[in-house]
C-alpha positions as a Markdown table, in Angstrom:
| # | Residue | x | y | z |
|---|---|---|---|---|
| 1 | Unk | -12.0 | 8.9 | 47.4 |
| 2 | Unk | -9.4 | 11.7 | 46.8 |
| 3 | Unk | -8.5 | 12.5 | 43.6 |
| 4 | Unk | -5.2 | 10.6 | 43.5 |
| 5 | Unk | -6.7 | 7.2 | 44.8 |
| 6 | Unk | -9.6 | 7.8 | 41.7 |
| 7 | Unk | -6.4 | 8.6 | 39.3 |
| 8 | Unk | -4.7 | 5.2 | 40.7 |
| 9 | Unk | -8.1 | 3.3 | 40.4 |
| 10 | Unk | -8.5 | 4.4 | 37.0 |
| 11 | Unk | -5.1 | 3.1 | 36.0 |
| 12 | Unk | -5.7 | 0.1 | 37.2 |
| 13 | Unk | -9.0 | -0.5 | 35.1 |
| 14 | Unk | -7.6 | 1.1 | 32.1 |
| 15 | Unk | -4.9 | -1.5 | 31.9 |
| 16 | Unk | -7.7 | -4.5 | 33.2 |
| 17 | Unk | -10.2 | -3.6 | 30.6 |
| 18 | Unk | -8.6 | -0.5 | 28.4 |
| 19 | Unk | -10.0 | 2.7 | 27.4 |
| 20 | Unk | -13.8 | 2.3 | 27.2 |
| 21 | Unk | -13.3 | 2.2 | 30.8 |
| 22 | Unk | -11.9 | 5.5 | 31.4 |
| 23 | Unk | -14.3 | 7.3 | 28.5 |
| 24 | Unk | -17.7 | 5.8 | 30.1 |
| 25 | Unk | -16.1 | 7.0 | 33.0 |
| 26 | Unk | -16.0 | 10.6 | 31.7 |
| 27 | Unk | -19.0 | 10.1 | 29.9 |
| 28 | Unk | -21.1 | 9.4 | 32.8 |
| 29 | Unk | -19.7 | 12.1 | 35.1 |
| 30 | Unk | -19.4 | 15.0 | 33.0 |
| 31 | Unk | -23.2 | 14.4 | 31.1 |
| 32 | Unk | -21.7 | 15.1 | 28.1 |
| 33 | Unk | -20.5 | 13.1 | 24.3 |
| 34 | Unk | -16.7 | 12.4 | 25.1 |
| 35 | Unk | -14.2 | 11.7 | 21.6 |
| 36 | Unk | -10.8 | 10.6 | 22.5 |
| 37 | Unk | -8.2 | 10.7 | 20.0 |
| 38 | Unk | -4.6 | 10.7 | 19.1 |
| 39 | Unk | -2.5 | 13.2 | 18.4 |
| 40 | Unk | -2.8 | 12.3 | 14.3 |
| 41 | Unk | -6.7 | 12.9 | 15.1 |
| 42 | Unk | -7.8 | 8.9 | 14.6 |
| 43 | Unk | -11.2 | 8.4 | 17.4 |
| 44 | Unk | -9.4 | 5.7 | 19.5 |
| 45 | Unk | -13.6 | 6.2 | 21.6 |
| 46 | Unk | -16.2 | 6.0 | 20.8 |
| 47 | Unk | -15.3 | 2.3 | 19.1 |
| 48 | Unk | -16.2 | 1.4 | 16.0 |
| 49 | Unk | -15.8 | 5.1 | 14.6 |
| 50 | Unk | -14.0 | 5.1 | 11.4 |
| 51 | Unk | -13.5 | 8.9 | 10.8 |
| 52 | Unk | -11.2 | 11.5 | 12.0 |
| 53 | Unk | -11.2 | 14.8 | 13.4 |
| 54 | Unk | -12.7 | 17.5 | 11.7 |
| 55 | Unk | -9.5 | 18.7 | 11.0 |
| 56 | Unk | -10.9 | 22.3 | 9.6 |
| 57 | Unk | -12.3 | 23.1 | 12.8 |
| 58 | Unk | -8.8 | 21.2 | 15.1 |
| 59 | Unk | -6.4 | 21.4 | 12.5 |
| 60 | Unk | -5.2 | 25.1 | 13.3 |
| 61 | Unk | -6.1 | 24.1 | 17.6 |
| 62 | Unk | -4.5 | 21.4 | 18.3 |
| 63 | Unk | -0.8 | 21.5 | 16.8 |
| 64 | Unk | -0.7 | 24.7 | 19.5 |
| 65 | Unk | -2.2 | 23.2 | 23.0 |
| 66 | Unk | 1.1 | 21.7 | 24.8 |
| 67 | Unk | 0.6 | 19.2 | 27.6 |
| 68 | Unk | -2.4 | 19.2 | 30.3 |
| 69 | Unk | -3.5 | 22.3 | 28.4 |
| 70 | Unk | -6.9 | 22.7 | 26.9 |
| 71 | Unk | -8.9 | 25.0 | 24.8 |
| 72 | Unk | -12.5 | 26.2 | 24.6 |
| 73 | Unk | -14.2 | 26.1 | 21.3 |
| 74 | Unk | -16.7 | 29.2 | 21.8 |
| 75 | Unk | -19.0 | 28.5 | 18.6 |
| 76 | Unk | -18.9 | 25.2 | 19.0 |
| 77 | Unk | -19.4 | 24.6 | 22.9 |
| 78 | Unk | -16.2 | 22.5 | 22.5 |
| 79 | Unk | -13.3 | 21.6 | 25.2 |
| 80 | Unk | -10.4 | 20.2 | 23.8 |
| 81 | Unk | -8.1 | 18.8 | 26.4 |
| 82 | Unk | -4.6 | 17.4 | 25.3 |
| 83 | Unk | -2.4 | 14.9 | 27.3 |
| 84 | Unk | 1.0 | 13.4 | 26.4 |
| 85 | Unk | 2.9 | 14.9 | 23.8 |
| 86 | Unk | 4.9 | 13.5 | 20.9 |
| 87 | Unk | 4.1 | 10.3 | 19.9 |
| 88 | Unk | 2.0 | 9.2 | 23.1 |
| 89 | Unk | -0.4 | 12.6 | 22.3 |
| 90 | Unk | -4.0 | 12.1 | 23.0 |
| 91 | Unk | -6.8 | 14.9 | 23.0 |
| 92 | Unk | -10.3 | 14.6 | 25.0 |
| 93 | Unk | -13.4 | 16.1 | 23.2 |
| 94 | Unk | -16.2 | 17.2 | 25.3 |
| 95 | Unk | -18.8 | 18.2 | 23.3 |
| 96 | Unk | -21.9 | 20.3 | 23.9 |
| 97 | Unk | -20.1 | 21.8 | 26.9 |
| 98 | Unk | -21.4 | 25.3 | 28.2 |
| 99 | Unk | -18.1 | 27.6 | 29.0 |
| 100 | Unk | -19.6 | 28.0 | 32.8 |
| 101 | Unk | -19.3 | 23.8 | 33.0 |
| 102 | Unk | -15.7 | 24.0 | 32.3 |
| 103 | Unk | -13.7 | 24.2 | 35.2 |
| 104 | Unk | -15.8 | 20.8 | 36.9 |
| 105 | Unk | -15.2 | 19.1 | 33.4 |
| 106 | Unk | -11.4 | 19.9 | 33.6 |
| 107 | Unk | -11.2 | 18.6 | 37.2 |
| 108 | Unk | -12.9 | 15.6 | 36.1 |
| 109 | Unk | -10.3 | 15.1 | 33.4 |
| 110 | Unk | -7.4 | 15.4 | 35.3 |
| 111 | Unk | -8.4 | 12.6 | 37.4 |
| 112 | Unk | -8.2 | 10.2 | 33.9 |
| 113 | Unk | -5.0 | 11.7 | 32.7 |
| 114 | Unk | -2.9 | 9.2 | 33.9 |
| 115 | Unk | -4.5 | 6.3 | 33.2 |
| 116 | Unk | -5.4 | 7.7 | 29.4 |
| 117 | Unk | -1.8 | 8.6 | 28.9 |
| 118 | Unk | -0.9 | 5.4 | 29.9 |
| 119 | Unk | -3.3 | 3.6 | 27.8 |
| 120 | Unk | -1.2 | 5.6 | 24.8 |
| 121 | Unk | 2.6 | 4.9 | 25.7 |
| 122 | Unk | 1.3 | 1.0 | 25.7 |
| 123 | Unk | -0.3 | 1.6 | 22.2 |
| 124 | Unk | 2.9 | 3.4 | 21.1 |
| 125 | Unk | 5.1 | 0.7 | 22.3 |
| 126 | Unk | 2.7 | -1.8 | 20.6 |
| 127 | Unk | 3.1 | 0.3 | 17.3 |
| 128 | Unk | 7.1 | 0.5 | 17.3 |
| 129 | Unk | 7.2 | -4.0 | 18.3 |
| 130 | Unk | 4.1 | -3.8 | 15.5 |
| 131 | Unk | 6.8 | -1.7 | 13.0 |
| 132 | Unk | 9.6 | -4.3 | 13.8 |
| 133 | Unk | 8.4 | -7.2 | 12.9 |
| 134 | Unk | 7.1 | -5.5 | 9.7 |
| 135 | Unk | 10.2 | -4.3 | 8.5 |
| 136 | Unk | 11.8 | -7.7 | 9.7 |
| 137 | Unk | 9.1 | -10.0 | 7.6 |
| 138 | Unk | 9.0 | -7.7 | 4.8 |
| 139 | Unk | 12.9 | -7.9 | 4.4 |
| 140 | Unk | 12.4 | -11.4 | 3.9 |
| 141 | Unk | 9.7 | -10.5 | 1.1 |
| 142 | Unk | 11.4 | -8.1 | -0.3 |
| 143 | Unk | 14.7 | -9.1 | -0.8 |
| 144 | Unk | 14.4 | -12.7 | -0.3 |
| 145 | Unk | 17.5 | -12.0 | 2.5 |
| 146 | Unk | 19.1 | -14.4 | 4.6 |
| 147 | Unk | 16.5 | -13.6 | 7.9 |
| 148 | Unk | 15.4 | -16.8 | 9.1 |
| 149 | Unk | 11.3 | -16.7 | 8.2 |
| 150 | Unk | 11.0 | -19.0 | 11.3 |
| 151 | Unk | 13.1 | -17.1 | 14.1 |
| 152 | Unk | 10.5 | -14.2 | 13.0 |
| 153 | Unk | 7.6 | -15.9 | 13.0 |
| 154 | Unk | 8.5 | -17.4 | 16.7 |
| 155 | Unk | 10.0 | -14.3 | 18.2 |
| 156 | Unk | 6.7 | -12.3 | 17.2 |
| 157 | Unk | 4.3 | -14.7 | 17.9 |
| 158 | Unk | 2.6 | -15.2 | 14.4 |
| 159 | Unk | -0.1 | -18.2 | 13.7 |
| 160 | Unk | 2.1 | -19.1 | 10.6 |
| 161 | Unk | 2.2 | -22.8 | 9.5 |
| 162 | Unk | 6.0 | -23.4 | 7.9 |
| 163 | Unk | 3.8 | -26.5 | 6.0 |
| 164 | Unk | 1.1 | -24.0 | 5.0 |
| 165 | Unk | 0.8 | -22.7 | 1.4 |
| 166 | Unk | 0.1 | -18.8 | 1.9 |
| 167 | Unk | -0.1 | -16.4 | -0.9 |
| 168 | Unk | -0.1 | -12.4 | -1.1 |
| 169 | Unk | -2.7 | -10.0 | -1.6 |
| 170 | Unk | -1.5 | -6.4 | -1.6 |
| 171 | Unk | -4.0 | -3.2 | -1.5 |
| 172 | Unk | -2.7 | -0.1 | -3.0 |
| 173 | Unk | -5.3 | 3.1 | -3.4 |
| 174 | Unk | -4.9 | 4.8 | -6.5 |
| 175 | Unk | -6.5 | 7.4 | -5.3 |
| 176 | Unk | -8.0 | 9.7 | -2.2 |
| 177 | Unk | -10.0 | 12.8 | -2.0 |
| 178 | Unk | -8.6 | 13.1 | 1.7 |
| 179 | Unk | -6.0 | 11.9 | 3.7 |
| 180 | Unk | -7.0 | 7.9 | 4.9 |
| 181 | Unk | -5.6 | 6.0 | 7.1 |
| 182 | Unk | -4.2 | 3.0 | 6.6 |
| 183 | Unk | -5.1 | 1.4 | 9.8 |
| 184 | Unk | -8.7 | 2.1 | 9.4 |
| 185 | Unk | -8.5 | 0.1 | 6.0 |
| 186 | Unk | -6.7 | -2.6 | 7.8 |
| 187 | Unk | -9.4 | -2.6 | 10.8 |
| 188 | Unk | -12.0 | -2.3 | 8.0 |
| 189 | Unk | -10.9 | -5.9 | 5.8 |
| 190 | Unk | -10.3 | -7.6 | 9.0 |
| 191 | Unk | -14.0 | -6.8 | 9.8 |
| 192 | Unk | -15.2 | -8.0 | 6.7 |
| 193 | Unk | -13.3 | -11.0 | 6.5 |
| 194 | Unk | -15.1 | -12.2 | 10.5 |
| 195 | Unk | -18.1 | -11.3 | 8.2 |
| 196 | Unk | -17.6 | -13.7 | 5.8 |
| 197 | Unk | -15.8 | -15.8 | 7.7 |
| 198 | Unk | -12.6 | -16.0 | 6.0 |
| 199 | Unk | -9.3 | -16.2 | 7.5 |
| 200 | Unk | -6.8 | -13.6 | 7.5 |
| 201 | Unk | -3.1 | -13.7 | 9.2 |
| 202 | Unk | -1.0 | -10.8 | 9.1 |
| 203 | Unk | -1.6 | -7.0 | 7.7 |
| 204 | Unk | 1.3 | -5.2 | 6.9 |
| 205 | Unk | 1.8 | -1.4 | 6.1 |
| 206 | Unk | 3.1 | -1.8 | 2.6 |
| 207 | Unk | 4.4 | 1.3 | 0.8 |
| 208 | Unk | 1.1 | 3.8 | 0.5 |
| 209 | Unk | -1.1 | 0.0 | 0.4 |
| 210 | Unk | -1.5 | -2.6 | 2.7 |
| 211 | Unk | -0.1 | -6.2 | 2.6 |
| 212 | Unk | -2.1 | -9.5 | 3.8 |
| 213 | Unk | -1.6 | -12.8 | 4.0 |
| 214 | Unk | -4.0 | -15.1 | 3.7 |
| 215 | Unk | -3.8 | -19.3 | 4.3 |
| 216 | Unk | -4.3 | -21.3 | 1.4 |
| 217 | Unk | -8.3 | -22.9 | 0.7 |
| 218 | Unk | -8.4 | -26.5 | -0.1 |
| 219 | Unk | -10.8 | -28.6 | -2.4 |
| 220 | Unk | -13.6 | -30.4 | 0.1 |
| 221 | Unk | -11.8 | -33.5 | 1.5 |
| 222 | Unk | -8.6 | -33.2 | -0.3 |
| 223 | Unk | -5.4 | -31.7 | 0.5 |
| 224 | Unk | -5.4 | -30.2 | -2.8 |
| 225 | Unk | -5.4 | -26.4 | -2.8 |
| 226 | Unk | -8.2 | -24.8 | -5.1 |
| 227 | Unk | -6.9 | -23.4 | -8.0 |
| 228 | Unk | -9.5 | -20.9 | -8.0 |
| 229 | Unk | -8.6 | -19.5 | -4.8 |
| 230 | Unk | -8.3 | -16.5 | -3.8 |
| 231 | Unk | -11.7 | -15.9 | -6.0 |
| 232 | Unk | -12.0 | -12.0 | -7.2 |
| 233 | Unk | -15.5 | -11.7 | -6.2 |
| 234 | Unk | -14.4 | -11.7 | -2.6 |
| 235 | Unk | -11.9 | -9.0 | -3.1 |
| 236 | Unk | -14.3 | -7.2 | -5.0 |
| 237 | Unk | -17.3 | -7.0 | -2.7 |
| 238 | Unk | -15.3 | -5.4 | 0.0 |
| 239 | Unk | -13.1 | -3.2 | -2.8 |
| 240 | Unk | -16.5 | -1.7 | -3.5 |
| 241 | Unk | -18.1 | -1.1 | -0.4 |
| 242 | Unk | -14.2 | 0.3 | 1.0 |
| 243 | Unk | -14.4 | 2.9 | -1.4 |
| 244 | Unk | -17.6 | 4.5 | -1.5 |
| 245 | Unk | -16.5 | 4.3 | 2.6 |
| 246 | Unk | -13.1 | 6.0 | 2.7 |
| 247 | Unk | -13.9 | 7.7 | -0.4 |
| 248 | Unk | -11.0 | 6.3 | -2.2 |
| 249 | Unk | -9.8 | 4.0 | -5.6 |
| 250 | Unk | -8.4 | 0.7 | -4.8 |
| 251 | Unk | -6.3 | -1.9 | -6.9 |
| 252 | Unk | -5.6 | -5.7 | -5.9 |
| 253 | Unk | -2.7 | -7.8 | -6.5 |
| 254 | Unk | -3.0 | -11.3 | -5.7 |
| 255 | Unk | -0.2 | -13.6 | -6.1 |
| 256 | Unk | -0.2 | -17.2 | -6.3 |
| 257 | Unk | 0.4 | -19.9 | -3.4 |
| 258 | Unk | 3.6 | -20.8 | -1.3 |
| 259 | Unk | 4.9 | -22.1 | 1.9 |
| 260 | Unk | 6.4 | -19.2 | 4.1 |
| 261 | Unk | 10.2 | -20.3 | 2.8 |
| 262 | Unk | 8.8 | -18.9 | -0.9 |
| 263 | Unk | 6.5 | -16.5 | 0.1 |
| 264 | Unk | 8.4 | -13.8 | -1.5 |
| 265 | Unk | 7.6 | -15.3 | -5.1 |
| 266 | Unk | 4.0 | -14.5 | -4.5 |
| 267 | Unk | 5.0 | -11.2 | -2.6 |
| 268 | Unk | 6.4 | -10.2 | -6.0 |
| 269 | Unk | 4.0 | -11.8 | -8.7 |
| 270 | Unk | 1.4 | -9.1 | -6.3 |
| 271 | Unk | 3.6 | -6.5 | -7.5 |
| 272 | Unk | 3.3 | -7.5 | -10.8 |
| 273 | Unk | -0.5 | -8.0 | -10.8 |
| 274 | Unk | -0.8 | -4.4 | -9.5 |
| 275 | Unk | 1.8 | -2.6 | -11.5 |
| 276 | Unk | 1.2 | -4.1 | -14.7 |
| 277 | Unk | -2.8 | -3.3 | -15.4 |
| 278 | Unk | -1.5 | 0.6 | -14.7 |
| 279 | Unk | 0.7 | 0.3 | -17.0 |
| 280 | Unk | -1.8 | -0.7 | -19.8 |
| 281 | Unk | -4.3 | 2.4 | -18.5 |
| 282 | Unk | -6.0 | 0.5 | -15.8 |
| 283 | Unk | -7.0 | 1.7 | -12.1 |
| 284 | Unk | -8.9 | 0.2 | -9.8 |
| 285 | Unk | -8.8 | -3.6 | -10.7 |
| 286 | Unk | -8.9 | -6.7 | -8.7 |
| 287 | Unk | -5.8 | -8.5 | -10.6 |
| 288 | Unk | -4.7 | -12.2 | -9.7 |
| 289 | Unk | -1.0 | -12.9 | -11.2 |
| 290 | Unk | -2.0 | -16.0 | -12.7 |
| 291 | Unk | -4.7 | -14.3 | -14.8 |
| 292 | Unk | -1.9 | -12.5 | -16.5 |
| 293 | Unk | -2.0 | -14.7 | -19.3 |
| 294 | Unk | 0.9 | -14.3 | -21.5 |
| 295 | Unk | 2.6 | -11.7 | -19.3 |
| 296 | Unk | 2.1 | -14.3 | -16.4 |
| 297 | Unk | 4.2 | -16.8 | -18.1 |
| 298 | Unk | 6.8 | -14.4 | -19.0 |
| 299 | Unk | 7.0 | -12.9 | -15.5 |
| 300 | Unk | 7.5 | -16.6 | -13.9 |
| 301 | Unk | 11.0 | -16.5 | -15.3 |
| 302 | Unk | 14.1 | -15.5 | -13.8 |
| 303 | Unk | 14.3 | -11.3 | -13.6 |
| 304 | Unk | 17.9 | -11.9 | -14.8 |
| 305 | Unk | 16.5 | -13.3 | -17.9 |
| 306 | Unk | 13.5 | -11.2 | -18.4 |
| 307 | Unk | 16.5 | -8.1 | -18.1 |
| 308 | Unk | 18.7 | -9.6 | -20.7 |
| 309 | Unk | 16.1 | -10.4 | -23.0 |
| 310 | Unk | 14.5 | -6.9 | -23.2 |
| 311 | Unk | 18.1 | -5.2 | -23.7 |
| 312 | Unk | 18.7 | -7.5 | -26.4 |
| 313 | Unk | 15.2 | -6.2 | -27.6 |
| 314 | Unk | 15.1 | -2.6 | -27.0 |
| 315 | Unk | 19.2 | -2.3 | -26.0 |
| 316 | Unk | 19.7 | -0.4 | -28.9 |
| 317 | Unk | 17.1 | 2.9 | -28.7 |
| 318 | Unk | 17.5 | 2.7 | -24.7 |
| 319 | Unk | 21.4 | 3.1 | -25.6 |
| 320 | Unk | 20.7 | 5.9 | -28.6 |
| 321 | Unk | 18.3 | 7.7 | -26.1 |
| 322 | Unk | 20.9 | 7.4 | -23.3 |
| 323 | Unk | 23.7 | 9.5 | -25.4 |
| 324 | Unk | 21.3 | 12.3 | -27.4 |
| 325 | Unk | 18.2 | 12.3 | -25.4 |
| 326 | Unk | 16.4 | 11.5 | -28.3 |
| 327 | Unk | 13.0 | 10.3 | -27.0 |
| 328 | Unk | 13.0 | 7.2 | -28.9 |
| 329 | Unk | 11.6 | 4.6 | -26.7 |
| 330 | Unk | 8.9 | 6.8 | -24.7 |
| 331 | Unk | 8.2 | 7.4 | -28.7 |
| 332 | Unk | 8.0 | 3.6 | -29.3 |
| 333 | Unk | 6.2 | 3.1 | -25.9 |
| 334 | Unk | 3.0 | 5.2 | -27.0 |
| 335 | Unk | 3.0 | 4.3 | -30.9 |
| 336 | Unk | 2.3 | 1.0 | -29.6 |
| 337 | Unk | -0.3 | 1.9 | -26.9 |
| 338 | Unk | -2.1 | 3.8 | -29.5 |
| 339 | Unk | -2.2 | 1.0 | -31.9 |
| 340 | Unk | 0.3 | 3.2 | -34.7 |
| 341 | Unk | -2.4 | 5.8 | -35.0 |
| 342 | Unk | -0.3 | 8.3 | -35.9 |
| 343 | Unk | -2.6 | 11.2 | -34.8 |
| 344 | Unk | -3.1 | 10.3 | -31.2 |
| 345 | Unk | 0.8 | 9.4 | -30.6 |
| 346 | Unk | 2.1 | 12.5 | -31.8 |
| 347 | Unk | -1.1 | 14.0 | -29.5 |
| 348 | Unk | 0.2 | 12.2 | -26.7 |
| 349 | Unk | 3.8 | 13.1 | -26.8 |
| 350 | Unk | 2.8 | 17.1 | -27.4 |
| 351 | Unk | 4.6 | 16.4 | -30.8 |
| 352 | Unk | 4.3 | 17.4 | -34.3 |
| 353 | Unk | 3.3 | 14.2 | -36.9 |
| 354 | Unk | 6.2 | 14.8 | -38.9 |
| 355 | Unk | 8.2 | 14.6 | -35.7 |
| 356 | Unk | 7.2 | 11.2 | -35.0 |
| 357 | Unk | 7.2 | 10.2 | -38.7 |
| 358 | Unk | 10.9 | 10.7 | -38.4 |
| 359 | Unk | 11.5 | 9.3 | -34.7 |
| 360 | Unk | 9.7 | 5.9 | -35.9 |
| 361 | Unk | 12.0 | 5.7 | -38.8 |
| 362 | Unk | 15.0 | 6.2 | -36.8 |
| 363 | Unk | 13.2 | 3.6 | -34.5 |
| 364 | Unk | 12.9 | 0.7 | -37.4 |
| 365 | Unk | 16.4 | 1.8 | -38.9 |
| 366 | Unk | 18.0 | 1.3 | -35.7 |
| 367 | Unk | 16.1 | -1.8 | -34.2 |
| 368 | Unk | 16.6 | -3.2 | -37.6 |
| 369 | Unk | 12.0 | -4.0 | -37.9 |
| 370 | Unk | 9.5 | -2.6 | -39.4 |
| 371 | Unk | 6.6 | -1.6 | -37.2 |
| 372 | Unk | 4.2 | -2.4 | -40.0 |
| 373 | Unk | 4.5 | -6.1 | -39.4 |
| 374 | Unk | 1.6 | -7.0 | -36.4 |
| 375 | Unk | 4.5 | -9.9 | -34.9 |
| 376 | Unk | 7.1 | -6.9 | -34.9 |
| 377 | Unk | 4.6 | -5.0 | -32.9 |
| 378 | Unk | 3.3 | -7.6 | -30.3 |
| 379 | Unk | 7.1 | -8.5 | -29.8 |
| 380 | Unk | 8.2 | -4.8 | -28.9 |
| 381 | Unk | 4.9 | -4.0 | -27.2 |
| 382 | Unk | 5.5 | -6.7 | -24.3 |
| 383 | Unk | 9.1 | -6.4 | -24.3 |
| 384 | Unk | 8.2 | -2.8 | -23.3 |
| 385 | Unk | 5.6 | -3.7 | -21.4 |
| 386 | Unk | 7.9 | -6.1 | -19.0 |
| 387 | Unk | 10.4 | -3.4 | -19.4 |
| 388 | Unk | 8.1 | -0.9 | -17.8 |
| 389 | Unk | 7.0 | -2.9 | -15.0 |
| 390 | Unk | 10.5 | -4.0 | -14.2 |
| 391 | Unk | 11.6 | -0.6 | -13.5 |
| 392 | Unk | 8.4 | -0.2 | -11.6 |
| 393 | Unk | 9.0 | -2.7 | -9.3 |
| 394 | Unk | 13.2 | -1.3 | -8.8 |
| 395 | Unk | 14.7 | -4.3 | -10.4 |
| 396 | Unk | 16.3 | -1.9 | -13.1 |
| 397 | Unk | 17.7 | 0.5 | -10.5 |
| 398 | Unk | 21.5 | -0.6 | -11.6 |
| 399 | Unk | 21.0 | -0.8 | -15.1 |
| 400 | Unk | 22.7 | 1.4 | -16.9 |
| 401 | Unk | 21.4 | 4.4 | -19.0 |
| 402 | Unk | 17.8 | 3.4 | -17.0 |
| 403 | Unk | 18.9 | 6.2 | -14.0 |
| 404 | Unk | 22.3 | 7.7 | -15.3 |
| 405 | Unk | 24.5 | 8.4 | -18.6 |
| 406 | Unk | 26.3 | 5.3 | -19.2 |
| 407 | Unk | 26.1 | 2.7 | -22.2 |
| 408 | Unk | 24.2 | -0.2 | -22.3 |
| 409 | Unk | 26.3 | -3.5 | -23.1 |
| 410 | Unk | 23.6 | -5.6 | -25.2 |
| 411 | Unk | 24.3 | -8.5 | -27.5 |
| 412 | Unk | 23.8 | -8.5 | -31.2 |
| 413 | Unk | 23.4 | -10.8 | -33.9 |
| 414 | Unk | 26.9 | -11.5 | -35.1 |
| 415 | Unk | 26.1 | -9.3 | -38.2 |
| 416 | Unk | 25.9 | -6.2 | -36.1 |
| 417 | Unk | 21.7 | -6.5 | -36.6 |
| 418 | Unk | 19.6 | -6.4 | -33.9 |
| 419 | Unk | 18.4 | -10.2 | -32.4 |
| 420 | Unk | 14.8 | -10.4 | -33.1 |
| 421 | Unk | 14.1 | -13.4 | -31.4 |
| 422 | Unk | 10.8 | -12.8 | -29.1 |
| 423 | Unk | 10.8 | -12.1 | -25.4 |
């Protein structure tokens, strides 16, 4: 067989039975261990590998090899041989490779190059149809837009039942002592969740997390959903054994149940359930919406009403702090996290105690409270606390004196005092 009808016939199996083909192929007639990756260094072969390339020893190689070029690792008995460029890049890793074996290895290669770089052009048009329906179904999430949920759902093939209840679970890592991929985590839950034989529908790339959705468990025999679903334990198991993996800190949102029209309500009360437990100190939690308690009840109302009621709350230092940059609500934000304790608040804002003494009186004078009284205190606290995760989320993006100099409009009582009615 010349070497054109063997690049031909290993096109042909590449696209009948994909890339293991082509890298047992290699393996078997070179004699040697064969990595093939992409050109972000993710092991597409062997399968199953969930690490990267060792980026200290390719890092500085491979950004400099253009197509069908190779280079010869001397220490390491390594040949590195790229194919493609761009976004279609892929690099073949023979391992354990004399230099005096390296002109048969490279002949061997070229013979797969066309059926390997076609295997990656299909993966990269996969990735951008993969992309659009993303940014398609999360503009319905998002913004709750006028896309049709079912014209997505049909032009992209997804198992979605209009009837089903669904609900969100978002993954966000906190934090990383490398660089991890976010495909690998994906790969990694829908692993776990064969495992444990739980069903899973579509992952999404969501911000610097990942976004599932997951169908709706019923009560045995009923048609009732279980209110206890999804259960934490099951996020936790796999949030432990992810991290110790990947090396990494995970949080959990999980919002509650809808059908696909109102999936966006549970898109959003995921936020919530991630955003909010940072904002009170935590990381790494497993946080369903409806364990919120109080904050869940609050946050089931209407953002236009959550809005109006912390202006007519905290309108007034917001406003203040908007025209003389006078610090008074971060002030106010970590008196209240640190109980009043006077000490550790002027610690935490790198300010003197006689500083804050006067910023907190400014605070009750201009609020119209005193911060002595505990309801006074629990009443600010969450209105600061909704506040917070509001502009967290972006739903105080056009409110003024949030983002630029501009005053606040916020109602009063009609003595001029400041409404003290609870959020």
């Amino acid at each position: 067989m010349t070497s054109t009808q063997n690049s031909v016939f290993l096109l042909e199996k590449v696209l009948e039975q994909g890339l293991p083909f082509v890298a047992s192929y290699l393996t078997k007639e070179i004699n040697r261990p064969v990595v093939i990756a992409d050109g972000n260094g993710h092991i597409h072969y062997p399968q199953g590998s969930t690490t990267s390339l060792n980026w200290e020893l390719f890092g500085a190689i491979l950004p400099g090899i253009n197509e069908d070029e190779y280079y010869y690792h001397e220490a390491k008995k390594c040949l590195v041989y790229q194919i493609g460029s761009n976004n279609t890049r892929a690099f073949v890793i023979v391992q354990k490779l004399c230099r005096n074996q390296m002109l048969e290895t490279i002949s061997v290669i070229t013979d797969t190059r066309l059926a390997i770089k076609n295997y990656f052009i299909n993966m990269d048009k996969v990735r951008i149809s993969t992309e659009k329906f993303e940014r398609k179904f999360a503009e319905h999430l998002f913004i709750k837009s006028n896309v049709n949920i079912r014209d997505i759902i049909k032009m992209h093939g997804i198992d979605l039942d209009i009837r089903q209840p669904y609900c969100v679970k978002l993954i966000e890592i906190d934090h990383t002592e490398s660089e991890s991929d976010l495909r690998l985590i994906i790969e990694d839950i829908i692993e776990y969740t064969k495992r444990r034989k739980l069903e899973i529908i579509q992952p999404l790339i969501w911000g610097k997390g990942v976004m599932f959705i997951l169908p709706a468990v019923y009560k045995d025999d009923t048609l009732e959903v279980d209110l206890e679903w999804p259960r934490v334990i099951d996020s936790l198991i796999w949030k432990e054994a992810a991290e110790k993996k990947f090396n990494i800190t995970l949080s959990i949102g999980l919002g509650q149940t809808y059908t696909i029209r109102d999936l966006h309500k549970s898109y959003h009360e995921a936020r919530i359930a991630l955003a909010l437990p940072k904002l009170l100190g935590q990381i790494g939690v497993v946080q369903r919406f409806c364990d919120l308690g109080m904050f869940a009840q609050l946050f089931s109302q209407d953002v236009g009403v959550l809005k109006n009621q912390c202006l007519k709350i905290l309108g007034v230092i917001i406003d203040y702090d908007n025209k003389i940059e006078a610090e008074l609500f971060p002030t106010l934000r970590a008196v209240l996290d640190n109980s009043c304790n006077w000490k550790l608040s002027s610690e935490s804002l790198f300010i003197h105690v006689n500083t804050l003494h006067y910023r907190v009186s400014k605070i009750e004078q201009l609020l119209d409270v005193n911060l002595s009284n505990m309801d006074t205190r629990a009443n600010l606290y969450m209105a600061i606390k909704v506040w917070d995760t509001l502009k967290n989320l972006g739903f105080l993006d056009n409110i003024p004196g949030t983002n630029q100099k501009c005053r606040l409009s916020y109602e009063r009582s009609p003595k001029g005092k400041k409404d003290s009615k609870a959020i």
